[in-house]
C-alpha positions as CSV (number, residue, x, y, z in Angstrom):
1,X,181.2,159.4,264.9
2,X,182.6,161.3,268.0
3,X,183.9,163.9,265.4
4,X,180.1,164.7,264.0
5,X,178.8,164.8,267.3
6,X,180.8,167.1,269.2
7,X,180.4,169.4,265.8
8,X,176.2,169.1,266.8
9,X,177.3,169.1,270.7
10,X,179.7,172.1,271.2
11,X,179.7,171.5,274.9
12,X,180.5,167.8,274.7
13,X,184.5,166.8,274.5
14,X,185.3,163.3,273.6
15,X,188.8,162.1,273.4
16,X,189.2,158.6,271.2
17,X,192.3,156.4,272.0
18,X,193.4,153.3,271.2
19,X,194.9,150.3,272.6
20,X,192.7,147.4,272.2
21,X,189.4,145.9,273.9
22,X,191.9,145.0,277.3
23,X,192.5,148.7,277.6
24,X,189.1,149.7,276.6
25,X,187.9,147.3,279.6
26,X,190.2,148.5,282.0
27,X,189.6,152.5,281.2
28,X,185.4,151.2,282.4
29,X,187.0,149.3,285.4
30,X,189.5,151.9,286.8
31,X,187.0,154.7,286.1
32,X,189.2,156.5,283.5
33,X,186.6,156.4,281.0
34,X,183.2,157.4,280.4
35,X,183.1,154.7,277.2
36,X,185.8,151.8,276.8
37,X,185.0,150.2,273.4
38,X,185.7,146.1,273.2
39,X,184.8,143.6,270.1
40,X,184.6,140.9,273.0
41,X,182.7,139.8,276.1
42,X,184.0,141.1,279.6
43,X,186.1,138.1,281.0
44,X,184.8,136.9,285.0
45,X,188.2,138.3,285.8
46,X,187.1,141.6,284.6
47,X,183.5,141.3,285.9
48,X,185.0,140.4,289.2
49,X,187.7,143.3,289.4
50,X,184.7,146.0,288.2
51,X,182.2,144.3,291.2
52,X,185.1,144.9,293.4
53,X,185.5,148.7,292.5
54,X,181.8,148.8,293.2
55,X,181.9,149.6,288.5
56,X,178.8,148.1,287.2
57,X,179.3,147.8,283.7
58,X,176.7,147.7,280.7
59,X,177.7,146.1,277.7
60,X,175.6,148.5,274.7
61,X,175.9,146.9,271.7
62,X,176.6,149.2,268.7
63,X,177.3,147.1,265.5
64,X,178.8,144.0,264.1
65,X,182.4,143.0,262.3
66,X,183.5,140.1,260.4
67,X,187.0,139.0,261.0
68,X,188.5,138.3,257.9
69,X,191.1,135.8,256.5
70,X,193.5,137.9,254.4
71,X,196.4,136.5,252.4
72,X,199.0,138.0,249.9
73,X,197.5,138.7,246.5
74,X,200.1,136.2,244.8
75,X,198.3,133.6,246.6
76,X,196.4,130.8,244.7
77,X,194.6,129.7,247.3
78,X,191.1,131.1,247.4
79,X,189.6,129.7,250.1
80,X,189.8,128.0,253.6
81,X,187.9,125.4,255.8
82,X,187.7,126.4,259.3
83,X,189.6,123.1,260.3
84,X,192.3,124.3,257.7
85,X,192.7,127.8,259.6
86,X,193.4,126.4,262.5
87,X,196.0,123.8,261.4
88,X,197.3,126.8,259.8
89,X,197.5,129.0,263.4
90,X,198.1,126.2,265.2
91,X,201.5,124.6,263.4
92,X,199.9,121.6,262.0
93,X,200.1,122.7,258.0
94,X,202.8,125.5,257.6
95,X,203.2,125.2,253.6
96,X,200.7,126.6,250.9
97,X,201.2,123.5,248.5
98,X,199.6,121.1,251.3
99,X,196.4,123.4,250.8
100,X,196.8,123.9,246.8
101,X,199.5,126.9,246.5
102,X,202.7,127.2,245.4
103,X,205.3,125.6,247.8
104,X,205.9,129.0,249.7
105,X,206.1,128.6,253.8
106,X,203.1,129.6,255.8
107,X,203.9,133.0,257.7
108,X,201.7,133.2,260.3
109,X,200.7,137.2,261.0
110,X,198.1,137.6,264.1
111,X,197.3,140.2,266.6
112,X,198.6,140.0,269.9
113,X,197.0,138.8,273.0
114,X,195.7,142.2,274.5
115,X,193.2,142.4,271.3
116,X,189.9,141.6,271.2
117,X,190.6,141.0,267.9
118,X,193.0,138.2,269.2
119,X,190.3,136.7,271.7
120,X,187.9,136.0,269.4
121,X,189.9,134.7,266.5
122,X,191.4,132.4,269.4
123,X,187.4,131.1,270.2
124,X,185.8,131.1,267.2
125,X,188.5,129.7,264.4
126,X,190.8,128.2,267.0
127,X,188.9,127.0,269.4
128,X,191.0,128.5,272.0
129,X,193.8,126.9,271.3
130,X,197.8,128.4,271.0
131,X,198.1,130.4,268.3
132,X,202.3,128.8,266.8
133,X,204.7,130.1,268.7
134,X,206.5,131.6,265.4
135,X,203.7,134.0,264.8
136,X,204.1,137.7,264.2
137,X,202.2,139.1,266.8
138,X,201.5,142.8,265.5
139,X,199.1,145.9,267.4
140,X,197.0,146.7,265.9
141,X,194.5,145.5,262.5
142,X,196.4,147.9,260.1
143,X,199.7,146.2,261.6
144,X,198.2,142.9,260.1
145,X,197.2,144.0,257.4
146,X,200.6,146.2,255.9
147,X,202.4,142.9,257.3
148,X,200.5,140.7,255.1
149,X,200.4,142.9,252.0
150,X,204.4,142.8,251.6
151,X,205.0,139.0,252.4
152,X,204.3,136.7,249.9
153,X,203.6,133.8,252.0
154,X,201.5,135.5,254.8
155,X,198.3,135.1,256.2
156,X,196.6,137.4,258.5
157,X,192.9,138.4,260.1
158,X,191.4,141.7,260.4
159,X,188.0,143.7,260.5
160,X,186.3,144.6,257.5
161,X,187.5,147.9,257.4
162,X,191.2,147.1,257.1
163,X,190.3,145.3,253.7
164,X,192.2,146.8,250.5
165,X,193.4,145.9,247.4
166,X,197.1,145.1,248.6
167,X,195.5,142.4,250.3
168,X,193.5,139.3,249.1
169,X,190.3,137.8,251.3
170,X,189.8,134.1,251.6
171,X,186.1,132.5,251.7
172,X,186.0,130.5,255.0
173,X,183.6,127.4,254.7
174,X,182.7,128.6,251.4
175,X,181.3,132.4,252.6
176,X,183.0,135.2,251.8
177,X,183.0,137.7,254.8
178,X,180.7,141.1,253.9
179,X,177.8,143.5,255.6
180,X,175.3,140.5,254.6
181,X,176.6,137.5,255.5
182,X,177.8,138.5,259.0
183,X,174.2,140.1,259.9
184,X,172.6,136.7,258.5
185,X,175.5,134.9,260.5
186,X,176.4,133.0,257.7
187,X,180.2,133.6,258.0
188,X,181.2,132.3,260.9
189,X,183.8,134.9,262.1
190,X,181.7,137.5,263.3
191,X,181.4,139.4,266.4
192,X,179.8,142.0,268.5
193,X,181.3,145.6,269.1
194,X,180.6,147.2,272.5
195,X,180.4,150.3,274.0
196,X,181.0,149.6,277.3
197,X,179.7,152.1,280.2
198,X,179.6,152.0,284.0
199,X,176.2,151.2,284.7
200,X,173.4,152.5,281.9
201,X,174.1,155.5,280.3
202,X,173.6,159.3,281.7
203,X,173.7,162.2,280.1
204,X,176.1,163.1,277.7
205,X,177.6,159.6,277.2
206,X,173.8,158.3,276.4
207,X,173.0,161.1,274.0
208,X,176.4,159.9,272.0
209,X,175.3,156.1,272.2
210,X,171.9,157.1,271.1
211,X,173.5,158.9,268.5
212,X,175.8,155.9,267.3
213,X,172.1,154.3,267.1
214,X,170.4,156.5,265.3
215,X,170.0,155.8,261.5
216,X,172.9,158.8,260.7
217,X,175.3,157.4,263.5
218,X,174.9,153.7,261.9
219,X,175.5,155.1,258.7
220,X,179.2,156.7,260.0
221,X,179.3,152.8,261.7
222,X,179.1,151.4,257.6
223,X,181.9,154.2,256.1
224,X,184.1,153.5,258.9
225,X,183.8,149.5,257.7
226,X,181.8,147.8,260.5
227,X,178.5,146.3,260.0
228,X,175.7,148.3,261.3
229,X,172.6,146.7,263.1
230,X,170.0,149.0,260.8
């Protein structure tokens, strides 16, 4: 997206990094940023830090993901309860026979705690509880999903644009995740993305976000493998 619109906006010069939503946050709150993107909420802590650098910060939303439960192709098991997920990530079942696999351990692959992946997997499938303390903790969604992909007995969560053939999606509660079902909200692991900016847009940074908006920015929000709000 930033790509296209700096082609249409010679003038304009936007740098992309990654990092996580933490760092996204933080860029808003220290003032290093124009945008700092986030799949989560700002935390009070983070509201209270930005009120205290005198950073009001606007939360624009800008499309919708669906955190999926991916497993290793090999695997027999087709689909999850929520309560099942989070006996999984929390230590209670760690073999696939208990949930109708073959008797291979459970290897537990999640993002690590800086991601806003990671915070809301930890609300909405864990209900904030400890993901096991033997879990491969990896960066970033790609991490996850490569992990998973070459470990037979792995499980692992990522956005909808991370989803491939070398890996194989579970339903959750019956519903597998996809574009309709997490506009509808009928899969339950969905989420907001953010484009977070100090105070409402100006400028530049609001022609980009209404660019994101606009029917030909959503479309760039589907090929990149989010959900767009159009």
């Amino acid at each position: 997206t930033a790509e296209v619109f700096m082609e249409r906006h010679p003038d304009a010069n936007i740098s992309v990094q990654g990092g996580g939503s933490g760092i996204g946050i933080a860029g808003i709150i220290d003032g290093t940023c124009d945008i700092g993107d986030a799949s989560r909420s700002m935390k009070e802590q983070e509201l209270s830090n930005a009120a205290g650098k005198g950073v009001d910060p606007k939360a624009n939303l800008v499309a919708m993901d669906g955190i999926a439960v991916i497993v290793h192709p090999s695997n027999k098991v087709t689909g999850l309860t929520k309560n099942q997920l989070k006996d999984i990530y929390t230590g209670k079942i760690s073999n696939w026979s208990a949930l109708g696999g073959e008797g291979h351990k459970i290897v537990v692959v999640s993002r690590d705690s800086s991601s806003g992946t990671f915070e809301s997997f930890g609300e909405m499938a864990l209900d904030k509880e400890k993901v096991r303390a033997d879990a491969l903790m990896q960066a970033s969604n790609q991490a996850v999903a490569s992990t998973v992909a070459k470990t037979p007995g792995a499980i692992g969560y990522a956005g909808l644009g991370y989803l491939s053939p070398q890996v194989k999606t579970v339903s959750i509660e019956g519903v597998m995740p996809s574009h309709e079902t997490v506009l509808s909200n009928k899969y339950k692991l969905a989420r907001p993305l953010f484009m977070y900016t100090n105070g409402s847009p100006q400028g530049v940074v609001k022609d980009f976000l209404d660019f994101v908006l606009s029917a030909e920015g959503q479309k760039l929000v589907e090929e990149a493998g989010f959900v767009g709000l159009k």
